[in-house]
SEMI-101043 format. One record per residue: residue number from 1; x, y, z negated of N, C-alpha, C in turn. Coordinates in Angstrom, 2 decimals, decimal comma, padded with zeros to 5 digits. Layout:
# residues N
<pt NUM <X Y Z> <X Y Z> <X Y Z>>,
...
This chain:
# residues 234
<pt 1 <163,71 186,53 -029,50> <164,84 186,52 -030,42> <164,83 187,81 -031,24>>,
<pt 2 <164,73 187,60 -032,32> <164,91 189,01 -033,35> <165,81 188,97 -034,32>>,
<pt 3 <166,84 189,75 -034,05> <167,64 189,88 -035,15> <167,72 191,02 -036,50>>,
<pt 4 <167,79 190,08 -037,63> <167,46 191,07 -039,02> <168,51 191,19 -039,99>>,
<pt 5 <167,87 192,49 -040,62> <169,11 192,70 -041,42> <168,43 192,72 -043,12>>,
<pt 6 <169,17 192,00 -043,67> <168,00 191,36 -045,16> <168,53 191,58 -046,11>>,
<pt 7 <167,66 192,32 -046,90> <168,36 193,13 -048,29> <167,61 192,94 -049,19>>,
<pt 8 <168,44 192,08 -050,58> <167,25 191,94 -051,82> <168,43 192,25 -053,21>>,
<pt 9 <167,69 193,36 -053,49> <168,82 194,09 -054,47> <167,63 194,08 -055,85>>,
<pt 10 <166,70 193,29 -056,19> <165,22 193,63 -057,45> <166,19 193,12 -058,63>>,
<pt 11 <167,08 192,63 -058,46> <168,44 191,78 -059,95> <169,31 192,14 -060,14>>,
<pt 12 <170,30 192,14 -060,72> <171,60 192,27 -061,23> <171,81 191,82 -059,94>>,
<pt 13 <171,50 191,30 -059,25> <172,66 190,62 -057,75> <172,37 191,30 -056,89>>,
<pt 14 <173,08 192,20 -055,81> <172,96 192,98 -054,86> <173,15 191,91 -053,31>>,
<pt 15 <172,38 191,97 -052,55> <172,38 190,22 -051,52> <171,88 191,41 -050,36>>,
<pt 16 <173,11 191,26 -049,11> <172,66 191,38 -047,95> <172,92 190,25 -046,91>>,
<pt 17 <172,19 190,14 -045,83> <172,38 188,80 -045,02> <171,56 189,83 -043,99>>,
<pt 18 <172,38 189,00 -042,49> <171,90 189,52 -041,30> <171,58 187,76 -040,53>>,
<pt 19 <170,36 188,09 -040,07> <170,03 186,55 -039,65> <169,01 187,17 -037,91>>,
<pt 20 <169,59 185,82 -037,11> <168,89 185,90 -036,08> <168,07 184,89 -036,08>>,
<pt 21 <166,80 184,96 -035,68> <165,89 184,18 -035,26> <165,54 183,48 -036,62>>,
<pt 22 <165,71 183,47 -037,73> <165,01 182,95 -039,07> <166,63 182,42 -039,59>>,
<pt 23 <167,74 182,58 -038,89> <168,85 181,90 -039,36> <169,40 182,74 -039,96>>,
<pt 24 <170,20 182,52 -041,27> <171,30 183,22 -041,65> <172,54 183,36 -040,51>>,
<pt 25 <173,06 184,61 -040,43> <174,31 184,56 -039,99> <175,83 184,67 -040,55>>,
<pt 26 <175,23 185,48 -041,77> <176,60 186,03 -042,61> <176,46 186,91 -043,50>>,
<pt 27 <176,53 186,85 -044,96> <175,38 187,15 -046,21> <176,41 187,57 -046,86>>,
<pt 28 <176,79 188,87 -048,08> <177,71 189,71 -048,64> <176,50 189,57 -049,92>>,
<pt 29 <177,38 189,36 -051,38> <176,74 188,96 -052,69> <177,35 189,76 -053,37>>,
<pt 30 <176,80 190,82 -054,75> <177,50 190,87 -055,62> <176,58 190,62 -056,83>>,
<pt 31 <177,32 190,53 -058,08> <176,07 190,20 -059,18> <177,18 191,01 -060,26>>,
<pt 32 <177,51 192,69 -060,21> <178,48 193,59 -060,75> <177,15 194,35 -061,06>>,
<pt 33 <175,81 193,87 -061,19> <174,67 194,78 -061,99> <174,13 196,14 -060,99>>,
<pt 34 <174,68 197,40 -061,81> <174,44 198,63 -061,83> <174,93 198,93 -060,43>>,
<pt 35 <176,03 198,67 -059,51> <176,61 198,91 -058,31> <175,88 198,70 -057,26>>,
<pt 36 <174,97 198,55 -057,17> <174,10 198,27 -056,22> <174,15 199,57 -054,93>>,
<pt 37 <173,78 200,88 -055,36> <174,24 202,10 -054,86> <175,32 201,87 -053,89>>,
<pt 38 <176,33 201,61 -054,28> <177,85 201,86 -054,15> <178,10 200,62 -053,16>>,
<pt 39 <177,28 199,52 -053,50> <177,68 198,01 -052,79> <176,78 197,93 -051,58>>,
<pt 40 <175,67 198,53 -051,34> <174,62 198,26 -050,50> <175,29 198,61 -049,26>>,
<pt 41 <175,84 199,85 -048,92> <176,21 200,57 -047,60> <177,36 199,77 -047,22>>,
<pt 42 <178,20 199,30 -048,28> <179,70 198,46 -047,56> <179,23 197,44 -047,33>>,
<pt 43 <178,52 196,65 -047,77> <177,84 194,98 -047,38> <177,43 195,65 -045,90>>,
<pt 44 <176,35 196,53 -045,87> <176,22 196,36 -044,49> <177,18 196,61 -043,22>>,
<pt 45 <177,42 197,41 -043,80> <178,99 198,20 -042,60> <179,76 197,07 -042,56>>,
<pt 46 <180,23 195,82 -043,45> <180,71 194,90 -043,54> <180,42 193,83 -042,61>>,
<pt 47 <179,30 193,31 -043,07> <178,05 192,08 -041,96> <177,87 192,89 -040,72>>,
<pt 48 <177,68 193,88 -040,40> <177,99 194,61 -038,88> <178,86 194,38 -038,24>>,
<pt 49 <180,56 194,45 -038,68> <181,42 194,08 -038,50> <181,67 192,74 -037,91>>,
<pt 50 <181,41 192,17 -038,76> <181,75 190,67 -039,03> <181,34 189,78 -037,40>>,
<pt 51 <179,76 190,05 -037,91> <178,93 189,51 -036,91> <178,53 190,41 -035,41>>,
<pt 52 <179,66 191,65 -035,43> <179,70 192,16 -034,08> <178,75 192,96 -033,79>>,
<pt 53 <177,75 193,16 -034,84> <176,44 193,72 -034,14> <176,63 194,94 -034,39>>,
<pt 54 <176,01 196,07 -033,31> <176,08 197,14 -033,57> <174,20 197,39 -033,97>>,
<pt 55 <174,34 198,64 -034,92> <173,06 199,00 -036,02> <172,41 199,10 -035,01>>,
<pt 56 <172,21 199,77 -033,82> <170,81 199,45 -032,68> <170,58 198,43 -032,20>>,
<pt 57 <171,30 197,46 -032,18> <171,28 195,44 -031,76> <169,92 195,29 -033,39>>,
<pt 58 <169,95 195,88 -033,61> <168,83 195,27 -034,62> <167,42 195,69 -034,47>>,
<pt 59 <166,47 194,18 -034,97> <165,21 194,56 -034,57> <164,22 195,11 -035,39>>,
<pt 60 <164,86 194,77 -036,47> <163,83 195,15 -038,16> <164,77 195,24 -039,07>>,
<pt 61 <164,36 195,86 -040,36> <164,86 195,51 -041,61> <164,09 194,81 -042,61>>,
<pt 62 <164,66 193,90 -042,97> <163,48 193,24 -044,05> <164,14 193,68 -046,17>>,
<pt 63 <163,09 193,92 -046,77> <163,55 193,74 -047,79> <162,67 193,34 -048,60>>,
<pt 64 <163,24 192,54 -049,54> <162,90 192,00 -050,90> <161,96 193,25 -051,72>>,
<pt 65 <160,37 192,98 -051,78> <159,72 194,58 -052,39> <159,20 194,19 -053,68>>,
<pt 66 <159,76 193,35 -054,30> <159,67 192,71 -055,51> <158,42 192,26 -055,79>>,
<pt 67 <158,31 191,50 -057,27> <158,52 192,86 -058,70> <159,93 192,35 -058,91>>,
<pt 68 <160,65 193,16 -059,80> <162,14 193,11 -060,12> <162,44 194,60 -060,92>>,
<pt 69 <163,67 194,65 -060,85> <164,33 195,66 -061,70> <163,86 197,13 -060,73>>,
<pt 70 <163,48 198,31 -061,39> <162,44 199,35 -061,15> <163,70 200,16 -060,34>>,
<pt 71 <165,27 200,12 -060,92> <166,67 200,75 -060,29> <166,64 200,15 -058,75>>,
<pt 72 <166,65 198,85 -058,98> <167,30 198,06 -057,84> <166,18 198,08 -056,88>>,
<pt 73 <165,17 198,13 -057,22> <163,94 197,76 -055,92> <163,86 199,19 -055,39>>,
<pt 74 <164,40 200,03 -055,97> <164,09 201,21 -055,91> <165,39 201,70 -054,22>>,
<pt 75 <166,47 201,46 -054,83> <167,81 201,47 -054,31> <167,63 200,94 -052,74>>,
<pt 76 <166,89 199,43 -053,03> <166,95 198,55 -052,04> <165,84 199,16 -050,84>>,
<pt 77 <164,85 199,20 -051,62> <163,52 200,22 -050,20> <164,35 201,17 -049,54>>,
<pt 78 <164,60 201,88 -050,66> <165,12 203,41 -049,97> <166,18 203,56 -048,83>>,
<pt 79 <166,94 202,52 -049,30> <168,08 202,44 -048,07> <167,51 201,98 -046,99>>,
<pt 80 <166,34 200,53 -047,38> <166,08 200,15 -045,80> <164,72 200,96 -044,72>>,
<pt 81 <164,51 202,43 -046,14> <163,50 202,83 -045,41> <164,50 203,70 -044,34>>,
<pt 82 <165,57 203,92 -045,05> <166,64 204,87 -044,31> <166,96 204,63 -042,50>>,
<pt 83 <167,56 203,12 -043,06> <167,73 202,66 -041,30> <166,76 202,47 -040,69>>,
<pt 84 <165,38 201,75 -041,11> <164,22 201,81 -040,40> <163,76 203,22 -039,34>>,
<pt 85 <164,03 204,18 -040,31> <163,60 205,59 -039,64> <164,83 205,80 -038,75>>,
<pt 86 <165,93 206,28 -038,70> <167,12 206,40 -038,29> <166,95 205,45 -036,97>>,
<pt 87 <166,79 204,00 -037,47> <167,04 203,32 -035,85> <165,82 203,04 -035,06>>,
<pt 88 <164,71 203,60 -035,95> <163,25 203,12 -035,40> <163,09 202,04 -034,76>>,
<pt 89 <163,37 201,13 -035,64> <162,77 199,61 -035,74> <162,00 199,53 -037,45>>,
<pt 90 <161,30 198,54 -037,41> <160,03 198,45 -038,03> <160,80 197,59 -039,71>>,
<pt 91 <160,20 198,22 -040,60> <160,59 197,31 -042,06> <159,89 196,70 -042,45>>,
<pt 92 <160,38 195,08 -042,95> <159,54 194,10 -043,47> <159,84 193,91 -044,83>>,
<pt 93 <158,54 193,86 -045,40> <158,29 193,89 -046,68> <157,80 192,14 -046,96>>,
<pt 94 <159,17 191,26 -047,69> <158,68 190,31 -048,59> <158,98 189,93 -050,08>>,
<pt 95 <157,72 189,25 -050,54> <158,02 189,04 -051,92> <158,91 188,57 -052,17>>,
<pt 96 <159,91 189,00 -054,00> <160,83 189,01 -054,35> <160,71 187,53 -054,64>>,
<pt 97 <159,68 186,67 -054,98> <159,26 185,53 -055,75> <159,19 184,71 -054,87>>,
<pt 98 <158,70 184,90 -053,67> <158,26 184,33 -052,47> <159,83 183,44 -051,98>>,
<pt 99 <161,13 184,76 -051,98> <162,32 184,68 -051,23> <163,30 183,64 -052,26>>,
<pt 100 <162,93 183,91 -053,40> <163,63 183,34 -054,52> <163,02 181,70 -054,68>>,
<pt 101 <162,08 181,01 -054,14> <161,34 179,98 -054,03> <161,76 179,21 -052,71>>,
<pt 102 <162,24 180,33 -051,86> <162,79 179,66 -050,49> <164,02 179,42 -050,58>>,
<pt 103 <164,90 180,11 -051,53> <166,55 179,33 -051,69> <165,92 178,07 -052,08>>,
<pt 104 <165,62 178,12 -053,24> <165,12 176,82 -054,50> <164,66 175,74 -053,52>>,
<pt 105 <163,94 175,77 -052,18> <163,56 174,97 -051,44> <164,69 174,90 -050,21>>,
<pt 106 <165,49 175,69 -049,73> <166,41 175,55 -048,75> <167,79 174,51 -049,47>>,
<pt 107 <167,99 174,83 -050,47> <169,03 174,52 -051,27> <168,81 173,15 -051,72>>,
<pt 108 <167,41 172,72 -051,39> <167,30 171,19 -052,19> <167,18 170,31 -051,11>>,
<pt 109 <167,10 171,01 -049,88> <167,12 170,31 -048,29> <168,56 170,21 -048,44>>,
<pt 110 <169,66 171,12 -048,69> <170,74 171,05 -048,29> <171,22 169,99 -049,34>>,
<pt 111 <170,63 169,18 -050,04> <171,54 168,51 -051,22> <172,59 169,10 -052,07>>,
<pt 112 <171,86 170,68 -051,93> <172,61 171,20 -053,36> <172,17 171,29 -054,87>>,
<pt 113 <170,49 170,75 -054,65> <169,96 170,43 -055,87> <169,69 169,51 -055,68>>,
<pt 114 <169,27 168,31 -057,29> <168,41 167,43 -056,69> <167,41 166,88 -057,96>>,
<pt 115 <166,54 167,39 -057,07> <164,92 167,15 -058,22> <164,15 166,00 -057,66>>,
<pt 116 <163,74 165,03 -058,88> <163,09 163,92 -058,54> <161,37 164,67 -058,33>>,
<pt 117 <161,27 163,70 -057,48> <158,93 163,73 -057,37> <159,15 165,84 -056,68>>,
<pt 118 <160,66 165,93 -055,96> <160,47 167,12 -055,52> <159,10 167,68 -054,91>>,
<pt 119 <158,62 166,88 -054,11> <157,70 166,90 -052,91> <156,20 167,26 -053,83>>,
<pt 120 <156,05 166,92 -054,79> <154,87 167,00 -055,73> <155,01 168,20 -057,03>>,
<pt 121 <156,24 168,44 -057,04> <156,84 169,73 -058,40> <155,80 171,19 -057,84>>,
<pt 122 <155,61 171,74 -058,69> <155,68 172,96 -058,73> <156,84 174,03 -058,77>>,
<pt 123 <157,20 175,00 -058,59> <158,10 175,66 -058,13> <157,68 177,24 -059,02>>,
<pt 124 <158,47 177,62 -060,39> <158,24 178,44 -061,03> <159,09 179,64 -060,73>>,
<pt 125 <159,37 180,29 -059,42> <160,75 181,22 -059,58> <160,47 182,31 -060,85>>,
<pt 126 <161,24 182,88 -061,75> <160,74 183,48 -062,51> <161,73 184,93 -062,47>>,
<pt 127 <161,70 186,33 -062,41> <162,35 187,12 -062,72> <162,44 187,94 -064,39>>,
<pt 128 <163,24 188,12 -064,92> <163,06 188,62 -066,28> <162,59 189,91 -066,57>>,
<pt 129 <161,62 190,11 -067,07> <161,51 191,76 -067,61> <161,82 191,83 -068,96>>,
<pt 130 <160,96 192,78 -069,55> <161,72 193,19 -070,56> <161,02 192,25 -072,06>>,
<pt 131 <161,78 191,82 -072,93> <161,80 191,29 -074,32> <161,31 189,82 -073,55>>,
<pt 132 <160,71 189,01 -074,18> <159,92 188,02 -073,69> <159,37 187,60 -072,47>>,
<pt 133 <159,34 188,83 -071,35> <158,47 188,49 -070,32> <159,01 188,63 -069,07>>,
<pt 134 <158,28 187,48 -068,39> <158,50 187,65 -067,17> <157,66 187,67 -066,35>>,
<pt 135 <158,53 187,91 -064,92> <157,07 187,88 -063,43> <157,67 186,49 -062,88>>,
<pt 136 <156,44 186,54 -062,78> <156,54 184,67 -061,99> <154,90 184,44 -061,32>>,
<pt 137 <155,20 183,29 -060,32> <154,38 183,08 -059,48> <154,74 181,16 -059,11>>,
<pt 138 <153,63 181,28 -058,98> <153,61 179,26 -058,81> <153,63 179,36 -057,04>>,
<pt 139 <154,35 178,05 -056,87> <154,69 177,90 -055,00> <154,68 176,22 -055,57>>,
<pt 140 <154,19 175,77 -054,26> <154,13 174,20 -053,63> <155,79 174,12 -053,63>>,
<pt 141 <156,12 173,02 -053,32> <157,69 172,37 -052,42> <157,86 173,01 -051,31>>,
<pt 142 <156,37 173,16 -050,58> <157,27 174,06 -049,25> <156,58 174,92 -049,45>>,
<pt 143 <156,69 175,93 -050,53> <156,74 177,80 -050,60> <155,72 177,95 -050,35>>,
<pt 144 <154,47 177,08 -050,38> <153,01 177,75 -050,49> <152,66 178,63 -051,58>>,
<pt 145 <152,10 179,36 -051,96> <151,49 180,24 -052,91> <150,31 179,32 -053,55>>,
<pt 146 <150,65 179,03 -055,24> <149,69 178,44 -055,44> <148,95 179,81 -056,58>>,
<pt 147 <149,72 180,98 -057,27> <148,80 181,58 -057,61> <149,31 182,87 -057,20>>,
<pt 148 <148,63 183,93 -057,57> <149,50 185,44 -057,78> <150,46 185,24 -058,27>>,
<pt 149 <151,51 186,63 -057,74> <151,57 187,46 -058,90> <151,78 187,83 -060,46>>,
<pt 150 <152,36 187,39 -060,98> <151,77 188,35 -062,72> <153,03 187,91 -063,82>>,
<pt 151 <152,59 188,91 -064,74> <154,09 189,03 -066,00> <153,44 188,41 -066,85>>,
<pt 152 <154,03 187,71 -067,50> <153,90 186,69 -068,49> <154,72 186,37 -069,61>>,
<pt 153 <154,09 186,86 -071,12> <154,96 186,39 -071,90> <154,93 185,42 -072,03>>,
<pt 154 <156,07 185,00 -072,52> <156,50 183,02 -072,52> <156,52 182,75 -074,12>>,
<pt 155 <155,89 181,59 -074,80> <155,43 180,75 -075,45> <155,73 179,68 -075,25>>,
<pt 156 <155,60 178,75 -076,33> <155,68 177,19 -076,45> <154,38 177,00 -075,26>>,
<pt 157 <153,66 177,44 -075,42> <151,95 176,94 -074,68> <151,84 178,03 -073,03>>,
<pt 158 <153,12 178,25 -072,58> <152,63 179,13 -071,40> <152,92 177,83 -070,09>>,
<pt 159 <152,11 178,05 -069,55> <151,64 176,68 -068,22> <151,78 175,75 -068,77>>,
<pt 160 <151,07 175,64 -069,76> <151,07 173,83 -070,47> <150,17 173,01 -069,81>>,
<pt 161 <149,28 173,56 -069,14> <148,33 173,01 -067,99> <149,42 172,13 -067,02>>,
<pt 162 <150,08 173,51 -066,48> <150,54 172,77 -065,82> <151,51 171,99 -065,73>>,
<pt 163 <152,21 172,04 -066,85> <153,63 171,37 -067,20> <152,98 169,80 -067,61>>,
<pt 164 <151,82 169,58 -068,17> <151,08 168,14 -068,61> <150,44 167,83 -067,00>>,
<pt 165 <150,22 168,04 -066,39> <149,84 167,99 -064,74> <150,64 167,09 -064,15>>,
<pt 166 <152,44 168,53 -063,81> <152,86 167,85 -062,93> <154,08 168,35 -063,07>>,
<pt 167 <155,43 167,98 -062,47> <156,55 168,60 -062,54> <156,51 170,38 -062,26>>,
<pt 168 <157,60 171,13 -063,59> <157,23 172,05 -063,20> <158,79 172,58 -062,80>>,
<pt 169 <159,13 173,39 -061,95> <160,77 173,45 -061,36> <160,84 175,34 -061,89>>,
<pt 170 <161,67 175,19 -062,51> <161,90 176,70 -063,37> <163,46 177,34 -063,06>>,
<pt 171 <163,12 178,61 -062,10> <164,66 179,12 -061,76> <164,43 180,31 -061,53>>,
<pt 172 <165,62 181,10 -061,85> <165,74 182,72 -061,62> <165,91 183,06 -062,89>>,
<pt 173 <166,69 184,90 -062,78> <167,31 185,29 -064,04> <166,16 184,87 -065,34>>,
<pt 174 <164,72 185,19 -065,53> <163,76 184,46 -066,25> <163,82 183,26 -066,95>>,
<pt 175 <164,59 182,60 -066,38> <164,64 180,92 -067,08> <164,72 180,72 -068,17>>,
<pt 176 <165,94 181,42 -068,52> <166,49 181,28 -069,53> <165,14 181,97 -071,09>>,
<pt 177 <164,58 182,54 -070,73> <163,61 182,54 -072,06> <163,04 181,20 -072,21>>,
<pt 178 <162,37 180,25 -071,62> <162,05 179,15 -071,13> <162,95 177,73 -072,12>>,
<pt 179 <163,63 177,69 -071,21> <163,99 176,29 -071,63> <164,17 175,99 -073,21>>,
<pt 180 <164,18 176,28 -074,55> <164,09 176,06 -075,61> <162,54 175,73 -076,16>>,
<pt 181 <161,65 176,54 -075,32> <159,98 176,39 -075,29> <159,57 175,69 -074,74>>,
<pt 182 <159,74 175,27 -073,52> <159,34 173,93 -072,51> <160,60 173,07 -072,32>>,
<pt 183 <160,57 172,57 -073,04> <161,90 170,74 -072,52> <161,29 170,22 -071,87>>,
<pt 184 <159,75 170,37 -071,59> <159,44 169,05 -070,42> <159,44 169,68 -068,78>>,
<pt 185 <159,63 170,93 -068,98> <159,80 171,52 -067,58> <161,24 170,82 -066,82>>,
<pt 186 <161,76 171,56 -065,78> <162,78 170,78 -065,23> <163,38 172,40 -064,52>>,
<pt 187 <164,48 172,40 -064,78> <165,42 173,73 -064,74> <166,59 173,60 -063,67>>,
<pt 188 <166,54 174,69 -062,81> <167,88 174,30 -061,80> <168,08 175,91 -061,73>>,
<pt 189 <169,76 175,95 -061,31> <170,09 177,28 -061,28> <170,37 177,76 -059,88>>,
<pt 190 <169,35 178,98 -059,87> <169,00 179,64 -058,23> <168,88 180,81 -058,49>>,
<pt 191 <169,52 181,38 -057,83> <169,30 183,13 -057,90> <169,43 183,85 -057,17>>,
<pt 192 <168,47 185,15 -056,87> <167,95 185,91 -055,59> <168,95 185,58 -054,75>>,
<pt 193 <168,90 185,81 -053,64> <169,24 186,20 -052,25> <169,12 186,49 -051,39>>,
<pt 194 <169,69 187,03 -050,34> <169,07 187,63 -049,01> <169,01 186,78 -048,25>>,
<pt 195 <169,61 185,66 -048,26> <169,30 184,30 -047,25> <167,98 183,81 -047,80>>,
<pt 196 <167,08 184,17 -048,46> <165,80 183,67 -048,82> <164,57 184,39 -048,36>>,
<pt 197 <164,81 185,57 -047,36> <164,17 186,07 -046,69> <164,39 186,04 -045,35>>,
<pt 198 <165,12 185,47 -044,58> <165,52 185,61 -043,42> <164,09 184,65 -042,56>>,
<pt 199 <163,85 183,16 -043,33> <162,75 182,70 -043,00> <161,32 183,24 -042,60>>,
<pt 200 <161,21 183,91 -043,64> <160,31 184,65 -044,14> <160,08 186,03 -043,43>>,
<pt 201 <160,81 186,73 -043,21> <161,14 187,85 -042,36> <160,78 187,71 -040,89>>,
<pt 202 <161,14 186,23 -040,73> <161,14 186,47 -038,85> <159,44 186,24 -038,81>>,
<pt 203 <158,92 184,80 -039,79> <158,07 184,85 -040,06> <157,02 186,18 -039,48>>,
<pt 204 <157,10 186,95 -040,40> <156,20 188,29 -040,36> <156,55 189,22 -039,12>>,
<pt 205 <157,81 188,95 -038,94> <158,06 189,88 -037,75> <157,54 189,54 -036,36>>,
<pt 206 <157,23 187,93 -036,16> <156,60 187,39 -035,22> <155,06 187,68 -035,16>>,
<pt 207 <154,37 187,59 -036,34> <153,03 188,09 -036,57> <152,80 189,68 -036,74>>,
<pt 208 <153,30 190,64 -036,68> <153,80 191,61 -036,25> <153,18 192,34 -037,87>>,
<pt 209 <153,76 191,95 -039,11> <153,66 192,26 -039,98> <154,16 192,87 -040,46>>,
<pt 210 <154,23 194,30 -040,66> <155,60 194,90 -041,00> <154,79 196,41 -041,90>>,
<pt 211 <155,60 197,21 -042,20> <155,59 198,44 -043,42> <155,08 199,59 -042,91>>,
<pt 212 <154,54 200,53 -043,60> <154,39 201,94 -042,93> <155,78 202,29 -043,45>>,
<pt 213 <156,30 203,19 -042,81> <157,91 203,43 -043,45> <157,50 204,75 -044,37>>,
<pt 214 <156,73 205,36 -043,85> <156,91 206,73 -044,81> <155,98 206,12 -046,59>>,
<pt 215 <155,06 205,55 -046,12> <154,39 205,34 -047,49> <154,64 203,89 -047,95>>,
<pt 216 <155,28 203,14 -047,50> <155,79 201,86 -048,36> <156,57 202,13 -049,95>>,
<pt 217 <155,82 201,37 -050,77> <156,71 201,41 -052,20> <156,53 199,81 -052,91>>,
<pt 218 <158,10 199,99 -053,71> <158,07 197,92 -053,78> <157,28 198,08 -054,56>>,
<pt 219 <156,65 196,46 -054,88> <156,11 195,86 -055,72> <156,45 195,82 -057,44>>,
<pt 220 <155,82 196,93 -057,86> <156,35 196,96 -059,35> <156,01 195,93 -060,44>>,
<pt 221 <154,74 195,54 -060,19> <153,93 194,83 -060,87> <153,62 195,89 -062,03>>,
<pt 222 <154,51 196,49 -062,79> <153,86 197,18 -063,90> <154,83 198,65 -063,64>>,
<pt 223 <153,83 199,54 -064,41> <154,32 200,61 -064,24> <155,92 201,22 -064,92>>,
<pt 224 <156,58 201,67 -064,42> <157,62 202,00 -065,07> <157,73 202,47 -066,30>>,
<pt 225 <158,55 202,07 -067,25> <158,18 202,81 -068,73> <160,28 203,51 -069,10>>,
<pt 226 <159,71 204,45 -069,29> <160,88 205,40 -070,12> <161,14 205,32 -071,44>>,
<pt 227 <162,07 204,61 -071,96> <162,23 204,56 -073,25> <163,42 205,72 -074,17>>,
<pt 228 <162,29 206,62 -074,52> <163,13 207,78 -075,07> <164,68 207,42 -075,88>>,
<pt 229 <166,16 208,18 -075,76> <167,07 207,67 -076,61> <167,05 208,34 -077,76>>,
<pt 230 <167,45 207,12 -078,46> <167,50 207,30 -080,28> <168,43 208,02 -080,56>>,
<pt 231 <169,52 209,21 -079,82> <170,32 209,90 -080,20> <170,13 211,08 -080,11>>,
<pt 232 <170,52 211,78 -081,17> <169,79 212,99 -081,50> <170,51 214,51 -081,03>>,
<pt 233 <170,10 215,19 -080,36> <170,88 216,05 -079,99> <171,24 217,23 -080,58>>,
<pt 234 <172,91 217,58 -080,90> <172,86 218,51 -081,52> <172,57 219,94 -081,33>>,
């Protein structure tokens, strides 16, 4: 039995969830952007509460190591490298794309979505970067990995392969560049969470997959860029 504490802050949505054994137990959301800082420590002190557990009852921390927003992935490691060291239990590192593909698939078991030829779709979770592009990664129906990785500007002609193939299922803040360019794709609204790693988490924690804590850093996909301000100082 391992109980985790699951943090995916790479979006505008700040998502903690504490799950035993691959289950959710009790998950704290905000999508207030920039607060992430400020929201991370009360979600947990909160779900501690809630669910009774005291911070050494825990066996790992898992977090979301993107790619995503360079603030938030940033925010989100750091804190869980914090308790990792502090309670010396081990941190699990899963993809941001990976976790965001497992709502999209948990959520369509639960009959909260419902996509025809589900079982045969492709599964596009997409996160937004900056102007045009996004990171996205192709997954089966059940969360296989069908490619990397990678940022992609979007076009009338981006996965036209695969959109003439086979159903293609398009969700996450990303979408929305999308749907005016592909009408033949198929669009449902899903967005990060920490209940999308809990699977995934025990997953790795059973195969004893887990982080170096001192040298772990998320998944940027691209390097951070500084965009000087246009205001001029007097």
């Amino acid at each position: 039995m391992a109980l985790i504490l699951c943090i995916e802050t790479g979006t505008d949505i700040c998502s903690v969830g504490i799950a035993r054994d691959g289950e959710l137990l009790s998950l704290r959301e905000s999508c207030e952007g920039r607060d992430h800082a400020r929201n991370l420590g009360l979600f947990v002190d909160e779900l501690l509460r809630e669910t009774n557990v005291a911070p050494d009852e825990l066996d790992a921390v898992a977090v979301g190591k993107g790619p995503g927003s360079y603030t938030g992935l940033r925010i989100g490691v750091s804190f869980a490298k914090g308790l990792c060291y502090g309670l010396h239990i081990p941190l699990i590192a899963v993809g941001s794309l990976d976790a965001l593909a497992e709502v999209a698939a948990e959520d369509y078991e639960a009959g909260i979505i419902d996509v025809e030829s589900w079982e045969e779709a492709i599964l596009m979770p997409m996160v937004d970067a900056r102007r045009m592009e996004v990171y996205t990664q192709m997954f089966s129906s059940d969360v296989k990995p069908l490619s990397e990785v990678s940022a992609e500007v979007i076009t009338a002609e981006s996965f036209a392969q695969q959109r003439a193939e086979r159903q293609v299922v398009i969700f996450g803040n990303g979408a929305a560049k999308c749907r005016e360019l592909m009408t033949d794709a198929t669009f449902i609204n899903i967005t990060p969470s920490a209940r999308g790693l809990a699977r995934l988490a025990q997953e790795r924690f059973d195969a004893g997959q887990t982080e170096d804590i001192a040298y772990f850093e998320p998944f940027y996909l691209k390097d951070f860029v500084v965009i000087p301000s246009k205001k001029k100082l007097l």
